[in-house]
C-alpha positions in Angstrom: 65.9 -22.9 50.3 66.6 -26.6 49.7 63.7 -28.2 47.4 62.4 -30.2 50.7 62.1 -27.0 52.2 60.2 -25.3 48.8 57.6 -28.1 48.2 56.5 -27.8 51.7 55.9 -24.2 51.3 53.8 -24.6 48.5 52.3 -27.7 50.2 51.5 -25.3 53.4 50.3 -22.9 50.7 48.3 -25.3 49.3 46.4 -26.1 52.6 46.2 -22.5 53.3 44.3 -21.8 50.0 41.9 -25.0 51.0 41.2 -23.5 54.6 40.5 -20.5 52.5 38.3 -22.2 50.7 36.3 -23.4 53.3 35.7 -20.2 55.7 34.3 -19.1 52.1 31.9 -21.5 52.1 30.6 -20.8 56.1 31.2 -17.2 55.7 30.6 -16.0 51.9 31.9 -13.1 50.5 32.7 -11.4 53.8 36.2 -9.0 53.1 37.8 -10.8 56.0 37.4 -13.4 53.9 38.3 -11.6 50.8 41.4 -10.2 52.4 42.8 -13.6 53.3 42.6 -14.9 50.2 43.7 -12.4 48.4 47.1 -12.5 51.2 47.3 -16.7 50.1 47.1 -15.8 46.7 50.0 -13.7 46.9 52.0 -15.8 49.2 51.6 -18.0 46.0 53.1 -16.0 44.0 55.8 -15.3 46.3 56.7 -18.8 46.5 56.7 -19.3 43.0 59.0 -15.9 42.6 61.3 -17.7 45.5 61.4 -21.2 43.7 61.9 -19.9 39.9 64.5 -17.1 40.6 66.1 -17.8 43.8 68.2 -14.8 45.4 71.8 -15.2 46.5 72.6 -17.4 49.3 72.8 -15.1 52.7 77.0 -15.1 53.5 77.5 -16.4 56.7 78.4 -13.3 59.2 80.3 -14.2 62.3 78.6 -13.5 65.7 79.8 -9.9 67.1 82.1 -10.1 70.0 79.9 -9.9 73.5 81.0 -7.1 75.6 80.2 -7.3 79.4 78.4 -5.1 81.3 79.0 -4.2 84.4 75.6 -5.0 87.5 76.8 -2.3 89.6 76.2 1.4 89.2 78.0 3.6 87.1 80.8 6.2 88.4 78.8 9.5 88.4 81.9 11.5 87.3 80.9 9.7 83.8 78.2 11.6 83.6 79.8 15.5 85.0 78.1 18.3 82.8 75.7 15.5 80.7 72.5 17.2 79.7 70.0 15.3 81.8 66.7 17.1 79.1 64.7 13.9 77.4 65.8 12.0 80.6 63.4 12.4 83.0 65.6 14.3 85.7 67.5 17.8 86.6 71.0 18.3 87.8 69.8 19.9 90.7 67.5 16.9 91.8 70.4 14.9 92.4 
């Protein structure tokens, strides 16, 4: 992450933990509350995991050649002697 990109996570953090702070004050001690604060608090420390020890930049994986598939129905000789169990029909039903 470019250091733009890290302050405004800890910014957005930052108004996270104010909200927080605030739903506190209407709502006390309830454990919704409890739970997201305790879920900014680590998002904190995530953050802070991120900026001080940054992982390896992803490599760059080119996109996977697209393959075409045919609109029309398949050749039913493609599927001669296929079990048909899991599939919702029986050879004979055909």
């Amino acid at each position: 992450m470019s250091t733009s990109e890290m302050m405004e996570l800890h910014r957005t953090i930052g108004h996270l933990r104010q909200c927080v702070g605030s739903l506190r004050s209407v709502y006390g001690d309830a454990s919704a509350v409890r739970r997201l604060a305790n879920d900014v608090e680590r998002l904190g420390i995530d953050a802070s995991d991120l900026d001080e020890s940054p992982p390896r930049l992803a490599q760059q994986v080119p996109p996977a050649e697209r393959v075409a598939v045919p609109e029309g129905p398949y050749d039913q000789s493609l599927w001669q002697g296929a079990d048909d169990e899991g599939v919702g029909g029986h050879p004979h039903e055909r």
